[in-house]
DSSP file (Angstrom, degrees, kcal/mol; ACC not computed):
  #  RESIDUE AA STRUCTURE BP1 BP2  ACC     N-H-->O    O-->H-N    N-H-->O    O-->H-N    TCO  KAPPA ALPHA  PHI   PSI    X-CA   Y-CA   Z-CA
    1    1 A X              0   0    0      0, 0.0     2,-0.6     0, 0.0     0, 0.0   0.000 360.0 360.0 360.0 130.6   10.2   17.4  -37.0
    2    2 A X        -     0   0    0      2,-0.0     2,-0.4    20,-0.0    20,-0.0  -0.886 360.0-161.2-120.0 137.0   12.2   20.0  -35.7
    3    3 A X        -     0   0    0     -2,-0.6     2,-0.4     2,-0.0     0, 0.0  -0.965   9.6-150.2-113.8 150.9   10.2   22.9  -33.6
    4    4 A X        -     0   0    0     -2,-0.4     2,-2.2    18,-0.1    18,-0.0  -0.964  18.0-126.5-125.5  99.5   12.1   26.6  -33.0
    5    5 A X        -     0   0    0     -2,-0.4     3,-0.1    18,-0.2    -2,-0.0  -0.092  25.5-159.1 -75.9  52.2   11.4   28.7  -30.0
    6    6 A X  S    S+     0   0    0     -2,-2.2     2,-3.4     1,-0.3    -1,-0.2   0.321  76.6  53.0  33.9 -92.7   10.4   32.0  -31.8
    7    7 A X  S    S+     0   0    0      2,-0.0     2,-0.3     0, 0.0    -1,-0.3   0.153  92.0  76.6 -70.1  31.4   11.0   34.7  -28.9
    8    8 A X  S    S-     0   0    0     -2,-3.4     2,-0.3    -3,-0.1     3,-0.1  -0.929  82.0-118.6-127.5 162.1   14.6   34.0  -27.8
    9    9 A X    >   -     0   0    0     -2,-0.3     3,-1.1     1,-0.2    -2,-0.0  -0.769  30.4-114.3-113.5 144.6   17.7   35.0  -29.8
   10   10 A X  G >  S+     0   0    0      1,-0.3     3,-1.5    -2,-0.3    -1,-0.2   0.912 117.9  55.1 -58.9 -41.1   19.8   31.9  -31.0
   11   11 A X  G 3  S+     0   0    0      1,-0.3     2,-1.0    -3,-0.1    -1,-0.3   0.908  97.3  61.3 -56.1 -38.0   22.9   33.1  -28.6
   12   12 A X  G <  S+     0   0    0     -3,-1.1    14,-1.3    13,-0.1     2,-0.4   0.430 104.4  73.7 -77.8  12.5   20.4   33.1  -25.5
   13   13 A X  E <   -A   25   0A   0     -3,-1.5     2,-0.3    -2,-1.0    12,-0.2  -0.956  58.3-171.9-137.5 143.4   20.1   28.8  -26.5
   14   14 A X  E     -A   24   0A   0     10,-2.0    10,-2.3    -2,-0.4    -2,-0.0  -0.995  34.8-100.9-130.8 127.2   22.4   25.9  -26.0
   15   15 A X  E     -A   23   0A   0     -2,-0.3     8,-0.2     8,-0.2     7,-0.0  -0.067  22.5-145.6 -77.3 166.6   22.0   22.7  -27.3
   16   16 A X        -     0   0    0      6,-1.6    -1,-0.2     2,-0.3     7,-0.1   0.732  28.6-124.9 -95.7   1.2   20.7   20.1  -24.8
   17   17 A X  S    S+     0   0    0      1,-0.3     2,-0.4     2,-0.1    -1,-0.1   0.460  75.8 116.7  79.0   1.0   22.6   17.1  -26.1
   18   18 A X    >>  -     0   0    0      4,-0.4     4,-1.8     1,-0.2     3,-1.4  -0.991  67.1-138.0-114.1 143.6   19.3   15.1  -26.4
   19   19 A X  G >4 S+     0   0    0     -2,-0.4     3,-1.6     1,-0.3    -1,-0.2   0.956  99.2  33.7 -58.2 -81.5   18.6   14.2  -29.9
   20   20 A X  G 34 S+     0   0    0      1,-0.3    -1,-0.3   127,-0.0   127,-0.1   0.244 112.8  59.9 -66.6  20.8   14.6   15.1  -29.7
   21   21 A X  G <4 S+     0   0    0     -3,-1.4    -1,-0.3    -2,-0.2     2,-0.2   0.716  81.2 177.8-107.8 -26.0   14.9   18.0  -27.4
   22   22 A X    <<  +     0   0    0     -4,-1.8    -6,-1.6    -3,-1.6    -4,-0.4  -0.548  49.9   4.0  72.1-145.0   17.0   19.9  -29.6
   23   23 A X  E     +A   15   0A   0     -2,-0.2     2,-0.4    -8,-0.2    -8,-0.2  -0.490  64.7 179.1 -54.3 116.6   18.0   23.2  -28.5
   24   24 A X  E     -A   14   0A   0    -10,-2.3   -10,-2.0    -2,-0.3     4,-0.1  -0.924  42.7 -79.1-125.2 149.1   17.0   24.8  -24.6
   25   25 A X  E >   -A   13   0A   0     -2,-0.4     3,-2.7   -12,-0.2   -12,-0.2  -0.243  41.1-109.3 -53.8 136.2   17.9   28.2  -23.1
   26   26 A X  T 3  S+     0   0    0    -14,-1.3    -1,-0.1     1,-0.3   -13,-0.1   0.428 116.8  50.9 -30.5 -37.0   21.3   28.7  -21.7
   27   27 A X  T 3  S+     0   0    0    -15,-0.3     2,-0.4     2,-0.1    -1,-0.3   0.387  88.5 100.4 -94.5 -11.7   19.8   28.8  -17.9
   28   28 A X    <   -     0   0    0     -3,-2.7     2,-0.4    -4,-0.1    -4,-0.1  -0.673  64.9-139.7 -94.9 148.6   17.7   25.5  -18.1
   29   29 A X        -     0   0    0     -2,-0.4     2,-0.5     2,-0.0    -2,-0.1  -0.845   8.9-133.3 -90.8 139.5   19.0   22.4  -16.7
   30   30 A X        +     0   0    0     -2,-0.4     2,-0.5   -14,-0.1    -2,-0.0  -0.804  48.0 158.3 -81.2 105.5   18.9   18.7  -18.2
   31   31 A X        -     0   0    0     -2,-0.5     2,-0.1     3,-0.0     3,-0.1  -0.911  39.6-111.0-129.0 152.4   17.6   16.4  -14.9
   32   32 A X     >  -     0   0    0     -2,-0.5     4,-1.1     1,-0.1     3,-0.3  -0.333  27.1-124.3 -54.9 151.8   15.9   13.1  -14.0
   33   33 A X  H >> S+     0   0    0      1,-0.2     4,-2.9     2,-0.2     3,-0.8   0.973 113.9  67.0 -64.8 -49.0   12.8   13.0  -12.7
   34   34 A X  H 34 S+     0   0    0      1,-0.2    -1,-0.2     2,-0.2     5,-0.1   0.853 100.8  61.2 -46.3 -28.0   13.7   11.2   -9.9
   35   35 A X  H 34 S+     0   0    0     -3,-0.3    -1,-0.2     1,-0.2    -2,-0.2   0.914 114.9  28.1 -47.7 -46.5   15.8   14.8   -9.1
   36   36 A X  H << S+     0   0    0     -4,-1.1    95,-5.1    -3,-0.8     2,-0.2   0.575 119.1  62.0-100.5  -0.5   12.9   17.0   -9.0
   37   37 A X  E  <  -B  130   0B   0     -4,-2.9     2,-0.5    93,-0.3    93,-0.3  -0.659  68.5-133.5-116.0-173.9   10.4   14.7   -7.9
   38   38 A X  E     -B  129   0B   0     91,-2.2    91,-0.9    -2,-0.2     2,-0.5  -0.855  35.3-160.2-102.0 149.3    9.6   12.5   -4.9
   39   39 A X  E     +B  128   0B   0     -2,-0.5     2,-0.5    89,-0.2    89,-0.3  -0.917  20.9 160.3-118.4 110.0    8.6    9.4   -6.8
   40   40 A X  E     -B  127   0B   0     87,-2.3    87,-2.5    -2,-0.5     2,-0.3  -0.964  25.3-144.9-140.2 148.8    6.4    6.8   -4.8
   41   41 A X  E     -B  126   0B   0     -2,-0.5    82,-0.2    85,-0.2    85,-0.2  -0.628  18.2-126.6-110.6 176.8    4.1    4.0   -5.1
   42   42 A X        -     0   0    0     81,-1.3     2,-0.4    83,-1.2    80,-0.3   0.167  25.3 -72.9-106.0-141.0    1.2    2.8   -3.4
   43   43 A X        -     0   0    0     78,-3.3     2,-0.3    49,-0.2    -1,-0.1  -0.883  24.9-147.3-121.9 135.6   -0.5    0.1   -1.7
   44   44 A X        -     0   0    0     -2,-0.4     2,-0.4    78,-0.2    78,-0.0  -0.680  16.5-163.3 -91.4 150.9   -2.2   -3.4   -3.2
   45   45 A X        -     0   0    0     -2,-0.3     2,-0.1     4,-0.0    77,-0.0  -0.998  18.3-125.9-127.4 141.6   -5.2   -4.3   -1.1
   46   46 A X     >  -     0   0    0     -2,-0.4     4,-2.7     1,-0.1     3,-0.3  -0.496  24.2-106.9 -86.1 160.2   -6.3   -8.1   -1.7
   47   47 A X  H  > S+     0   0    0      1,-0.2     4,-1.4     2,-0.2    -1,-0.1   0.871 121.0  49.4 -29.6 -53.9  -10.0   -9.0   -2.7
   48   48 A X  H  > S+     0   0    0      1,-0.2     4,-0.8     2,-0.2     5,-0.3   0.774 108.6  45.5 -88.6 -14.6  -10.6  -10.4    0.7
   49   49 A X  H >>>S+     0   0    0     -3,-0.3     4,-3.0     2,-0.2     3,-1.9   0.965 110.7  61.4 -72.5 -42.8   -9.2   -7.3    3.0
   50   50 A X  H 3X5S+     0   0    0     -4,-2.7     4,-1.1     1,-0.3    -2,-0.2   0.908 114.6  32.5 -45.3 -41.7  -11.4   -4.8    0.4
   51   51 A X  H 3<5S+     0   0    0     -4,-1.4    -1,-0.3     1,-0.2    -2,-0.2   0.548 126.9  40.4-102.8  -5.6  -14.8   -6.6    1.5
   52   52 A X  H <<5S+     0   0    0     -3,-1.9     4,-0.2    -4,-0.8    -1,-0.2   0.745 134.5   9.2 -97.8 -31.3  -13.7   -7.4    5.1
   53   53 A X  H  <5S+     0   0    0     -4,-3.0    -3,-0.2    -5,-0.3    -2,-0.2   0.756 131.5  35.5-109.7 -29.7  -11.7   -3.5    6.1
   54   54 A X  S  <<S+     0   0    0     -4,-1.1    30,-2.4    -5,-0.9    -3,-0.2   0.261  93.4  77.4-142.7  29.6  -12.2   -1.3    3.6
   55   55 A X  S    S+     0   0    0     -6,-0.2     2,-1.0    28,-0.2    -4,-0.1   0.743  75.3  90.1 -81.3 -47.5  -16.0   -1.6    1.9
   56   56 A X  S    S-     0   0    0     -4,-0.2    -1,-0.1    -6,-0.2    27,-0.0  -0.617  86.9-110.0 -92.4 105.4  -17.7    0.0    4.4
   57   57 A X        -     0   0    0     -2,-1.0     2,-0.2    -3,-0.1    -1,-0.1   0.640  32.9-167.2  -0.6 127.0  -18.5    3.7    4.5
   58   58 A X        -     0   0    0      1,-0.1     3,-0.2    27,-0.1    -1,-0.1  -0.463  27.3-128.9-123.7 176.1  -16.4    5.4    7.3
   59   59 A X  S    S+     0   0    0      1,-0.3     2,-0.6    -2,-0.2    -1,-0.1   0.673 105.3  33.9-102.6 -27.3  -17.4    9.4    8.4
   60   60 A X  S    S+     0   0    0     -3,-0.1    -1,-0.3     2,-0.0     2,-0.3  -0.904  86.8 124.4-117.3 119.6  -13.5   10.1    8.0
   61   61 A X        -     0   0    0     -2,-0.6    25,-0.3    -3,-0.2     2,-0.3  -0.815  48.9-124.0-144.9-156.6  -11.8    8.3    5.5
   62   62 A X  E     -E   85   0C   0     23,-1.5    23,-2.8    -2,-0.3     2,-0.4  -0.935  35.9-111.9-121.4 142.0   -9.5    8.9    2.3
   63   63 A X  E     -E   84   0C   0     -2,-0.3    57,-5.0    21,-0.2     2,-0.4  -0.544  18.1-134.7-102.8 163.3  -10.4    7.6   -0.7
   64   64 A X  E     -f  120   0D   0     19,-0.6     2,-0.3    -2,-0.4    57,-0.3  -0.798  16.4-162.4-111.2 123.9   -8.3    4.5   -2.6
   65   65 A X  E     -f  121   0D   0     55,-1.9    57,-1.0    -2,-0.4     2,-0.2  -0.775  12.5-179.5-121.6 157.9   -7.7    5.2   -6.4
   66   66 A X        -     0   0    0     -2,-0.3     4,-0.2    55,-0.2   -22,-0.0  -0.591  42.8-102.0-137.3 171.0   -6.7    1.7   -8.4
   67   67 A X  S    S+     0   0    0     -2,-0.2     3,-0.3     2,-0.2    35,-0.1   0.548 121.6  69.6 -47.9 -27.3   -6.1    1.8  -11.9
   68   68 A X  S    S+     0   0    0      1,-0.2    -1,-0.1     3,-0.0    -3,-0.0   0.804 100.5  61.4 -84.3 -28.0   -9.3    0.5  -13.2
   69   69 A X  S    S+     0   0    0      8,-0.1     9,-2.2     2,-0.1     2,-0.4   0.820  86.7  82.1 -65.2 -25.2  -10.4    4.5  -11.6
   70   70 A X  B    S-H   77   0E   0     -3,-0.3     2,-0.2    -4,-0.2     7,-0.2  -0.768  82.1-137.7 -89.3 129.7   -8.0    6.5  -14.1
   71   71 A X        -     0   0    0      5,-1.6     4,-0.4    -2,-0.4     5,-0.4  -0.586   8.4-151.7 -51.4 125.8   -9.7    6.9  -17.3
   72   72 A X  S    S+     0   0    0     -2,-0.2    -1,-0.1     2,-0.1    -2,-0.0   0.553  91.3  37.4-117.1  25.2   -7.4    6.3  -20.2
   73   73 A X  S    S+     0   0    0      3,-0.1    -1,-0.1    38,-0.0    38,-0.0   0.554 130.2  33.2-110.0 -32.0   -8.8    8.3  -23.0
   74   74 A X  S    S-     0   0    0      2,-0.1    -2,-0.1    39,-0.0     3,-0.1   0.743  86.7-139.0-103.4 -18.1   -9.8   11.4  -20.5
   75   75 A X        +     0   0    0     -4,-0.4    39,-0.5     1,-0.2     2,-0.5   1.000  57.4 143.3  37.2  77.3   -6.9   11.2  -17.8
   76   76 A X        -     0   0    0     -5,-0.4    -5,-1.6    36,-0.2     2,-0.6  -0.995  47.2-138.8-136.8 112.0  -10.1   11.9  -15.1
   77   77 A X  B     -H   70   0E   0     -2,-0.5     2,-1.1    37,-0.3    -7,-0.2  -0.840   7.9-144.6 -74.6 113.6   -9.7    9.9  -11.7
   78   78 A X        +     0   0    0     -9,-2.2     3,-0.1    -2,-0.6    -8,-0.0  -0.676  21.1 179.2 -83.0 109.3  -13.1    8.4  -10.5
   79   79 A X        +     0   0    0     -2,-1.1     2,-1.0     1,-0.1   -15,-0.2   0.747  58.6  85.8 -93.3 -10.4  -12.7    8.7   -7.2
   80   80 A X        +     0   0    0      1,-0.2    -1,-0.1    -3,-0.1   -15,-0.0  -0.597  45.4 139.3 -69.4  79.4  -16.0    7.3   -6.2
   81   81 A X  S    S-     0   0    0     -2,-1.0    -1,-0.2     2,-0.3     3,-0.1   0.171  74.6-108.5-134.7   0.3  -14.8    3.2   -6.2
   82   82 A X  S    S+     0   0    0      1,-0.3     2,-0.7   -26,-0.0    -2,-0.1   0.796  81.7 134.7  89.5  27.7  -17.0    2.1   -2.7
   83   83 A X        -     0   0    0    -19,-0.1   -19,-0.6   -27,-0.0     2,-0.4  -0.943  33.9-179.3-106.7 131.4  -13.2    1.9   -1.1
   84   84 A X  E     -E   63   0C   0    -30,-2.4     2,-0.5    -2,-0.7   -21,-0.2  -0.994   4.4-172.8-129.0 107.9  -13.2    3.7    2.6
   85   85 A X  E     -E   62   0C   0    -23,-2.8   -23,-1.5    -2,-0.4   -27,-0.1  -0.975  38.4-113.0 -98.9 144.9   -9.0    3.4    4.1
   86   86 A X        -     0   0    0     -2,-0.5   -24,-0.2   -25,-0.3   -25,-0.1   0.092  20.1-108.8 -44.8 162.4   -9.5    4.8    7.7
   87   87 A X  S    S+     0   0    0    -27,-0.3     2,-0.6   -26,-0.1   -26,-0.1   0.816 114.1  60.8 -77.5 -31.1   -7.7    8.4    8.4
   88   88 A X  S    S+     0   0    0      2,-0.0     2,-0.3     0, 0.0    -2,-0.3  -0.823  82.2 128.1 -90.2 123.3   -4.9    6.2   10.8
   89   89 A X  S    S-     0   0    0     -2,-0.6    -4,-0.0    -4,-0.1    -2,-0.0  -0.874  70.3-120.3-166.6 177.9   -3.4    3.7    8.3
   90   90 A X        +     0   0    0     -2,-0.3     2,-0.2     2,-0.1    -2,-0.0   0.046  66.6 123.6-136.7  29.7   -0.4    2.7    7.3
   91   91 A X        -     0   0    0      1,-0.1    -2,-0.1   -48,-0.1   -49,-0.1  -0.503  67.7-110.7 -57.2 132.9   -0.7    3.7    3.3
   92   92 A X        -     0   0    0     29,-0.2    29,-0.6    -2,-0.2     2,-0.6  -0.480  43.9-135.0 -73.3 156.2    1.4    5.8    1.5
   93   93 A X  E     -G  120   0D   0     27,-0.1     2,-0.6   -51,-0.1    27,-0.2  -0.896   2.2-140.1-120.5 150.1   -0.8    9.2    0.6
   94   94 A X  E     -G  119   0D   0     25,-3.3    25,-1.1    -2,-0.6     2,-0.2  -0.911  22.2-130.6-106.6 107.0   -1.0   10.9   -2.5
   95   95 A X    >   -     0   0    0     -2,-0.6     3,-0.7    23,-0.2    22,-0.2  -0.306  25.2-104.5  22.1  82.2   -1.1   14.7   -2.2
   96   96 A X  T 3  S+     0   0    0     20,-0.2    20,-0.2     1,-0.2    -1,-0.1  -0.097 111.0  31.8 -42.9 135.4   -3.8   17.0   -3.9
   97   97 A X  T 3  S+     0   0    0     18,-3.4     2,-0.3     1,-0.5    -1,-0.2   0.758 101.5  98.8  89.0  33.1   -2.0   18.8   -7.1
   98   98 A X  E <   -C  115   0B   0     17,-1.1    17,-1.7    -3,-0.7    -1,-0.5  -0.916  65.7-137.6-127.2 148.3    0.4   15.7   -7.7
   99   99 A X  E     -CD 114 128B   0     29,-0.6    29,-0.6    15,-0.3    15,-0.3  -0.852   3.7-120.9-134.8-161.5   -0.5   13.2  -10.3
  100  100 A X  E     -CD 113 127B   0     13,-3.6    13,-0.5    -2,-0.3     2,-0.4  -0.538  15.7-178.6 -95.9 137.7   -0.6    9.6  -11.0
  101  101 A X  E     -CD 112 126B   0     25,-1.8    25,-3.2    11,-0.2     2,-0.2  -0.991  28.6-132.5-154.5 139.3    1.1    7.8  -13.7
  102  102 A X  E     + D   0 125B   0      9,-3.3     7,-1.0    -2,-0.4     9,-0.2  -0.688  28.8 178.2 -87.0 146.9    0.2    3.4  -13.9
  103  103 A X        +     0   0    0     21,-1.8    60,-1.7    -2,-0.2     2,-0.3   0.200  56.7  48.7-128.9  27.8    3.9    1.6  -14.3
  104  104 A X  B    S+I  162   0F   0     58,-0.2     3,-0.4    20,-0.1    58,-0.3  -0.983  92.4  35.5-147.9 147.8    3.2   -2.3  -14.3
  105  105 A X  S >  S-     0   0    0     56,-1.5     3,-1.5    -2,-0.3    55,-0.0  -0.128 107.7 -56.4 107.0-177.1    0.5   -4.1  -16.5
  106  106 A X  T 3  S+     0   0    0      1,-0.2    -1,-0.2    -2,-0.1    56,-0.1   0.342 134.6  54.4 -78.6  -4.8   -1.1   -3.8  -19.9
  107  107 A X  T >  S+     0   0    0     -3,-0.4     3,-1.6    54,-0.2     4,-0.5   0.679  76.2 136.9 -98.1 -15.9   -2.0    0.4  -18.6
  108  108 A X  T <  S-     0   0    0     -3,-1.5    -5,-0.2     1,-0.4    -3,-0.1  -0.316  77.8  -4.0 -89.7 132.6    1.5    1.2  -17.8
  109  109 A X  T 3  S+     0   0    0     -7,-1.0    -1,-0.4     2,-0.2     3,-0.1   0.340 122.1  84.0  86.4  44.4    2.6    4.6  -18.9
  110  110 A X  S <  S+     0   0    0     -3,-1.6     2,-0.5     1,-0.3    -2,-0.2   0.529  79.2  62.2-114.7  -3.3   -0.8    4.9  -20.5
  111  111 A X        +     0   0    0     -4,-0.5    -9,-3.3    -9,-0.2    -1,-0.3  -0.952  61.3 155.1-134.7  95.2   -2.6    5.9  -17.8
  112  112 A X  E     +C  101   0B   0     -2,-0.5   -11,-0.2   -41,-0.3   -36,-0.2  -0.625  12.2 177.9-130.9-178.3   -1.7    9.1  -16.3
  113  113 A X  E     -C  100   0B   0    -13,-0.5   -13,-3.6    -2,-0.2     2,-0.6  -0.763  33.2-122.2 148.7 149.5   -3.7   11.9  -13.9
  114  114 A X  E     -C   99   0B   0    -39,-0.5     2,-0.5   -15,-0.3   -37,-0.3  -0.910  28.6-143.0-101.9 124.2   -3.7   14.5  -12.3
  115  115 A X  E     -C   98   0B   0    -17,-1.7   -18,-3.4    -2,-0.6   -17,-1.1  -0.785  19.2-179.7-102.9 100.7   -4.7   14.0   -8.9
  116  116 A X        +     0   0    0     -2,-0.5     2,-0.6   -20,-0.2   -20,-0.2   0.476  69.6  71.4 -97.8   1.8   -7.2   17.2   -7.0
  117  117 A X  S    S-     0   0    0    -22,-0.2     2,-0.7   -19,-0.2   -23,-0.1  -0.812  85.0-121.8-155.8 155.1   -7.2   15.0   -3.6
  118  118 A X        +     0   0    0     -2,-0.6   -23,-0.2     1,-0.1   -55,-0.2  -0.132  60.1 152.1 -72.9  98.0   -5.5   13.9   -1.0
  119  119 A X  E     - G   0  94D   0    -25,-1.1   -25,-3.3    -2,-0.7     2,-0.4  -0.363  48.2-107.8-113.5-167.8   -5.9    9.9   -1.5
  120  120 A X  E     -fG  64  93D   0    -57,-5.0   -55,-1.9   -27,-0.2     2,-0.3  -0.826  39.8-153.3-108.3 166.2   -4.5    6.4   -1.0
  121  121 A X  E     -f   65   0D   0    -29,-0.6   -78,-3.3    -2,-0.4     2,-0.3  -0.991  11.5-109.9-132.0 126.2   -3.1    4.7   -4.2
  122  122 A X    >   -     0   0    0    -57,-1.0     3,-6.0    -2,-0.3   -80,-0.3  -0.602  36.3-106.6 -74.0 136.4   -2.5    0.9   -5.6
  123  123 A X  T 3  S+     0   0    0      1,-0.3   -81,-1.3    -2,-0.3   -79,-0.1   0.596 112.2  65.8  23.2 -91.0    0.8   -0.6   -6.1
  124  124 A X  T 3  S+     0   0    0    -83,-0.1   -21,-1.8   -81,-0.1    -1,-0.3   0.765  97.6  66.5 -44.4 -48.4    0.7   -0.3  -10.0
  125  125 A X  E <   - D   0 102B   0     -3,-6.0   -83,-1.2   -23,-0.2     2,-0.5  -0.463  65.4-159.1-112.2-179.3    0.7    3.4   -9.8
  126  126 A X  E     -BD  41 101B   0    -25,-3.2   -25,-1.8   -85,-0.2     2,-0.3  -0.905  15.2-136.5-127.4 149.6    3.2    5.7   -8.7
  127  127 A X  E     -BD  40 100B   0    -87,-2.5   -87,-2.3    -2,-0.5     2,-0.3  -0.751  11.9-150.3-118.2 162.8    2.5    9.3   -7.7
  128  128 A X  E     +BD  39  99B   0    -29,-0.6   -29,-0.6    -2,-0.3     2,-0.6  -0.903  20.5 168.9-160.0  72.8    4.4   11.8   -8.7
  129  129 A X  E     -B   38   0B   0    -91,-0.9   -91,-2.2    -2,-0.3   -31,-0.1  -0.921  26.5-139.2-121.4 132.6    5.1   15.1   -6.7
  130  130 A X  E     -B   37   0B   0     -2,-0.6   -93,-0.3   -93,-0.3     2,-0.1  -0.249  18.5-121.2 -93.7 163.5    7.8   17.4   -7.7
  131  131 A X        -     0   0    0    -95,-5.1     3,-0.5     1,-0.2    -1,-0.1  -0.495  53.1 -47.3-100.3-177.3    9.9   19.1   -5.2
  132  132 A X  S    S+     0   0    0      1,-0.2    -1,-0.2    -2,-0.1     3,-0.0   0.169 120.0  20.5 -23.3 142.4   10.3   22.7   -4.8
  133  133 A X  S    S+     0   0    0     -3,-0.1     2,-0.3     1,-0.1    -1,-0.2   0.728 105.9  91.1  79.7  28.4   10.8   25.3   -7.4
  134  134 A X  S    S-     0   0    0     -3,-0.5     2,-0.6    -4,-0.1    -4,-0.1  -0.902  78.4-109.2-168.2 122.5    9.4   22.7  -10.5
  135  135 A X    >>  -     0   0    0     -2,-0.3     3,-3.6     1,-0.1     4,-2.4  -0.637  13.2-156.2 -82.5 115.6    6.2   22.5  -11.6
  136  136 A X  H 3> S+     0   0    0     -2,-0.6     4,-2.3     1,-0.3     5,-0.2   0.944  98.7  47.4 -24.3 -61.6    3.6   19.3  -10.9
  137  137 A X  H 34 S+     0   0    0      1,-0.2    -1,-0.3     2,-0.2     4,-0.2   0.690 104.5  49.2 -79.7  -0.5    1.7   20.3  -13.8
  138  138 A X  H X> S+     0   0    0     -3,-3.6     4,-2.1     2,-0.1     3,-1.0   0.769 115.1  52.0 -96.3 -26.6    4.1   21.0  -16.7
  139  139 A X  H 3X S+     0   0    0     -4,-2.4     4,-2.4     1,-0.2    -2,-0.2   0.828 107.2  48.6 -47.6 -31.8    5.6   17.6  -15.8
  140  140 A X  H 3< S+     0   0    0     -4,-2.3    -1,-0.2    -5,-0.4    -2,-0.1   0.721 109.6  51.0 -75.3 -26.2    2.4   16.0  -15.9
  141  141 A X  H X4 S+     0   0    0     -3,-1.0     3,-0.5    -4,-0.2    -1,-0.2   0.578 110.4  55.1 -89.4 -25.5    1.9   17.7  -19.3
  142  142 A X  H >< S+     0   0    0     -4,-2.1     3,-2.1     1,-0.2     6,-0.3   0.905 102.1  54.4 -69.7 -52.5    5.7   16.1  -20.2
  143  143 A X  T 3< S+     0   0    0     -4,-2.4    -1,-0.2    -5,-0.4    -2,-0.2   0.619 102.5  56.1 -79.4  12.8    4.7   12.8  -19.5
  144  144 A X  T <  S+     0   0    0     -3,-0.5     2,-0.5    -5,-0.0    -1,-0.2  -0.006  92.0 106.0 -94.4  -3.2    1.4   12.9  -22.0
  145  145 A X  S X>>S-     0   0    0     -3,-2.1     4,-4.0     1,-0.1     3,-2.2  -0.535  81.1-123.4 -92.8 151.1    3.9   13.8  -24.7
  146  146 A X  T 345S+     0   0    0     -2,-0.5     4,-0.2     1,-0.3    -1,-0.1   0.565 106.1  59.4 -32.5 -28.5    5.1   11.5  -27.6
  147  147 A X  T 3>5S+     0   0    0      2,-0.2     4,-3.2    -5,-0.1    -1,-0.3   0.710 110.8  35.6 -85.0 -37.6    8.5   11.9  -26.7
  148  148 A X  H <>5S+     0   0    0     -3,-2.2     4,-2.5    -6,-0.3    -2,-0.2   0.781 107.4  67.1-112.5 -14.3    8.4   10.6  -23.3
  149  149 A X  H  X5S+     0   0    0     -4,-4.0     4,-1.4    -7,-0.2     5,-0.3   0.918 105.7  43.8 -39.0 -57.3    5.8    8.1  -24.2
  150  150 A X  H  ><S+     0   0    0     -5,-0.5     4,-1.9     2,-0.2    -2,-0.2   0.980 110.0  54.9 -56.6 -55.3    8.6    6.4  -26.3
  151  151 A X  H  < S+     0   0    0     -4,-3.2     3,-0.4     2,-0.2    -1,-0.2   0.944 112.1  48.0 -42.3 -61.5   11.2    6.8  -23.5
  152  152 A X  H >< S+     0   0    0     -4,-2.5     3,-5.1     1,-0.3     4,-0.2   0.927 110.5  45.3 -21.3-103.0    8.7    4.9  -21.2
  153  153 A X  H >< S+     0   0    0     -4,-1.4     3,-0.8     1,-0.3    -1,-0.3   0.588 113.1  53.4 -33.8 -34.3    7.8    2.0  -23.4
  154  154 A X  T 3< S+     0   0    0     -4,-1.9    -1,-0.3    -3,-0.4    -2,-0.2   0.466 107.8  48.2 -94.2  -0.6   11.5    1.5  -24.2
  155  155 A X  T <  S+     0   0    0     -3,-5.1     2,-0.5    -5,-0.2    -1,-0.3   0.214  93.4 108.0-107.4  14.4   12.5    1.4  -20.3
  156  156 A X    <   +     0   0    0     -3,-0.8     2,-0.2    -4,-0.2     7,-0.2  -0.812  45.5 166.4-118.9 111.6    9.4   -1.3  -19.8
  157  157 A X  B   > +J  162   0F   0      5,-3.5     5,-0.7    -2,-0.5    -2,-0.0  -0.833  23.3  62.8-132.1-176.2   10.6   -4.9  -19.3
  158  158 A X  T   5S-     0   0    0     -2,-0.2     4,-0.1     3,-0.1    -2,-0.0   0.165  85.3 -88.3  84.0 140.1    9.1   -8.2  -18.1
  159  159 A X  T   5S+     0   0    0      2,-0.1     2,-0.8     1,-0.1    -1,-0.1   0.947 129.0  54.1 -61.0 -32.8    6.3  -10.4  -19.6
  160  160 A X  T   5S-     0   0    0    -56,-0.0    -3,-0.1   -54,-0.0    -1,-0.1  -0.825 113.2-110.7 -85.2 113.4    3.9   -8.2  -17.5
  161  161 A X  T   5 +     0   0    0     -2,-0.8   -56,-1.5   -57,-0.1     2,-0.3  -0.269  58.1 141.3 -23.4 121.1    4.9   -4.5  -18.8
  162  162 A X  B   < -IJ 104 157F   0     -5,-0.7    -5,-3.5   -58,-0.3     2,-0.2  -0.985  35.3-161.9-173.9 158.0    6.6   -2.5  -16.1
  163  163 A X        -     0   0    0    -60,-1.7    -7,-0.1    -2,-0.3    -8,-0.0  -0.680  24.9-119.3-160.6 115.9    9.2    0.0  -15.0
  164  164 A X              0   0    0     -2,-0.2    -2,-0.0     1,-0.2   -60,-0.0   0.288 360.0 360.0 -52.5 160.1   10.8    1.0  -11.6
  165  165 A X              0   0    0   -126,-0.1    -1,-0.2  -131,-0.0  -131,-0.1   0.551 360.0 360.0 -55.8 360.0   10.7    4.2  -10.2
């Protein structure tokens, strides 16, 4: 399927030297993510630290997003999961207007979100915040597409699915 961006004139387009992107304007650059984004993952908490440190209800805390919280038909984060991390910790934190994308297990690149608050994160997923002058949310909209689905699943090795940042 080839698609054709209507409102530019062919000179103002160059091709981009990837098969399925086809042709991009003359001013856009071809990059990695890891270039425009900070890439990071988060923190595993075991069964028994959840139910001795981080079960009960705190007056400041941040809340702890897992996988099992990202929906993977709605890409909706339940952030209500009875997990309280203290504000002083030593978790990586995830950013409002960054999102979430799972990279290890049977979820991994299937499970993405967009993330509205500043939480703590497991391991398995990696957050995703782009750096200046590139937008969070068209990226976010890239990494729901077909294209980059495939890319994904074809960088995924190990009996357990997965793929480094």
């Amino acid at each position: 399927m080839t698609y054709e961006i209507k409102y530019r004139d062919k000179e103002e387009m160059k091709d981009s030297g990837i098969e399925w992107i086809n042709e991009i304007p003359y001013n856009w650059e071809i990059k990695k993510v890891k270039h425009t984004s900070k890439l990071i993952t988060g923190d595993s908490i075991s069964a028994s630290d959840k139910d001795q440190y981080y079960s009960e209800e705190l007056n400041d805390y941040y809340q702890y997003v897992g996988t099992k919280d990202i929906d993977v038909n709605t890409n909706q984060i339940d952030y209500n999961n009875d997990l309280y991390i203290p504000l002083k910790n030593s978790f990586n934190i995830a950013n409002p207007n960054t999102f979430f994308i799972c990279i290890e297990g049977g979820s991994a690149g299937r499970k993405i979100a967009y993330n509205n608050s500043k939480v703590c994160y497991v391991n398995k997923l990696c957050n995703i915040e782009t750096k200046k002058g590139y937008s969070n949310k068209l990226l976010y909209y890239i990494f729901q597409s077909k294209e980059f689905t495939t890319q994904f699943n074809i960088k995924t090795t190990g009996i357990i699915p997965g793929i480094s940042t």
